[in-house]
N, C-alpha and C positions, 0 to 999 in steps of 0.2 A: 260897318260890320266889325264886329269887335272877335280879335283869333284868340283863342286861350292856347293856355303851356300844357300838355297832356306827365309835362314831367317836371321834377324838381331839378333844378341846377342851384349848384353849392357854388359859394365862395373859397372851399377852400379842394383842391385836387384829393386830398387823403377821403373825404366824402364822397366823393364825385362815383359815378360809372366807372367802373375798372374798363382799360381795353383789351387785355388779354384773358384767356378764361385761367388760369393759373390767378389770376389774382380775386378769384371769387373761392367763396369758402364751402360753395356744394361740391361733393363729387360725386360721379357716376359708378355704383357699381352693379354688377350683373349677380344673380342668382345660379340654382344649380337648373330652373327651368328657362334658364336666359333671358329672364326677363327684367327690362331697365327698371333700374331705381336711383333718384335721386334724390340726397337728401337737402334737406331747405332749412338749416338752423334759423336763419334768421326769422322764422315763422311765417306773421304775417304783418313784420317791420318792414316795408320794402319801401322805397318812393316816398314821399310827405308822408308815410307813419313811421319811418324812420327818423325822419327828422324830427317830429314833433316828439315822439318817445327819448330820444337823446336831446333833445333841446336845441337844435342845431338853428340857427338862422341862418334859410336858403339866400340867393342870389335872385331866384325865381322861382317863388313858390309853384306847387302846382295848382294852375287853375288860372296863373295871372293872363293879364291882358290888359293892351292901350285899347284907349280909345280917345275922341275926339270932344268927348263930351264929359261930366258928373251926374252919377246914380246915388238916389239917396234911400235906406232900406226903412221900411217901418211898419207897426204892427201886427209883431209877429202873435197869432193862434196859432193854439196846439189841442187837436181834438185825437186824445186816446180810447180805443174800447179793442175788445180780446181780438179782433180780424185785423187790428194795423192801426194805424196813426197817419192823419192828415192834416197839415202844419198849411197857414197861408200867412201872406205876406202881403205889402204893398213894394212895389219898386216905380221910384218917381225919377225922371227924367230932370235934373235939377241943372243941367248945364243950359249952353249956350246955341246949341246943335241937335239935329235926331239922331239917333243914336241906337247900339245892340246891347243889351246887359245879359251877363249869363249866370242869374244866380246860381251858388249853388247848397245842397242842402248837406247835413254832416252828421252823422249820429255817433254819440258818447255811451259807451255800454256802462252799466255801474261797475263800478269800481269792487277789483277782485277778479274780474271773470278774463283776465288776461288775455283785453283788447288791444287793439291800438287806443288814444285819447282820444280818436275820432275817424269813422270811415264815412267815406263819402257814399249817401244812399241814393241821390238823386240831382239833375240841374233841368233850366229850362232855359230859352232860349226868348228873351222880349225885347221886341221891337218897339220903341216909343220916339214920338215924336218929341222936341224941348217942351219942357212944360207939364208931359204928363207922366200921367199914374198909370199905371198897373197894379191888380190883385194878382198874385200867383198862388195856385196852389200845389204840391206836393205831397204825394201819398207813399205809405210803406204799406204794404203789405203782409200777412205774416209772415213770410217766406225773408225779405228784408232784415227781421229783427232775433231771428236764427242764428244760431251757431254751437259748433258738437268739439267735444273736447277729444283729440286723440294724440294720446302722450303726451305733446308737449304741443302740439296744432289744432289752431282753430279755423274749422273751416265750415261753410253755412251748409246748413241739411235743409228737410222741409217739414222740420215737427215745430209746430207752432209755439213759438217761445219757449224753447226746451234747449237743453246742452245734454250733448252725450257725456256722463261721467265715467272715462275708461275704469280708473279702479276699484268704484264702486258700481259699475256695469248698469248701470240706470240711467232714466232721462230726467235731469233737473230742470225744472223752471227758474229760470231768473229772477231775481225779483232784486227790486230796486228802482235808484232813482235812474233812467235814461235822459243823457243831455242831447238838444238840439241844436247846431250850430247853424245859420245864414250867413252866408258873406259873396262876396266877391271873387274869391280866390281862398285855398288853405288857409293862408297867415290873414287877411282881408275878412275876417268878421263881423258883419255890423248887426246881427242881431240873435239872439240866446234865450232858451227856454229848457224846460224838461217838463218830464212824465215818470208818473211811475206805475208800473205794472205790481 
């Protein structure tokens, strides 16, 4: 069985998790109808899209994990149409041992719409014995490939392939190339594709 990292750990402390909240850059403040707000500058840079948007190489990327064995990834398909996107894979059991592999899937928005370089949209969980193969596949859905602009945040809504444009108060569609990432883990990559809507 193979445990993944659900977080990034840095090599260096100045990256790392603050442990006091004084050294985090949101603060809480209250309105005139008492209601919390906090602000979130860092957007939606948190965890591995932090790092990967500064360049930072982690200690432990997120997503890693041992195991007892080698997984080898290949053939990635990517079937696009207006309801979502379904990507498949082979993962082949190439070690010594049976073994858990947990791929996982990453999507690249096009360039401009002020993503991270990659959010993670999906993983799966496969059990093989030495020797073999797995097909895997992964779906996005519309709802997956969403996201609404407000002020300076982007956060996912459910209008299909649309961004909210605050200052021109309209819904843009996206358009461009989307990349595909397969790997192992964040920084653990082994297979790449796109689409473009």
């Amino acid at each position: 069985m193979k445990t993944i990292i659900p977080l990034t750990y840095s090599t260096l402390i100045s990256t790392s998790v603050q442990r006091y909240a004084i050294s985090y850059s949101g603060a809480i403040t209250f309105e005139v109808l008492k209601l919390e707000q906090i602000a979130f500058p860092e957007t939606l840079f948190l965890d591995y899209r932090h790092f990967d948007q500064a360049n930072i190489t982690p200690r432990y990327e997120f997503g890693f994990g041992l195991s007892y064995t080698t997984f080898g990834y290949s053939g990635l398909s990517i079937s696009a149409s207006s309801s979502g996107v379904s990507i498949s894979f082979t993962v082949t059991n190439s070690g010594s041992r049976d073994g858990t592999e947990i791929p996982q899937f990453y999507l690249g928005f096009p360039s401009g719409t002020g993503e991270p370089p990659k959010v993670l949209r999906g993983f799966d969980e496969v059990i093989l014995p030495k020797g073999q193969s797995n097909n895997v596949t992964l779906s996005l859905n519309q709802r997956d490939i969403r996201y609404v602009f407000l002020f300076t945040t982007w956060i996912v809504v459910n209008i299909l392939f649309s961004i909210w444009n605050t200052p021109s108060q309209s819904w843009v569609r996206p358009s461009g190339t989307f990349k595909v990432f397969v790997g192992a883990s964040s920084r653990d990559i082994r297979l790449q594709g796109s689409f473009t809507l």
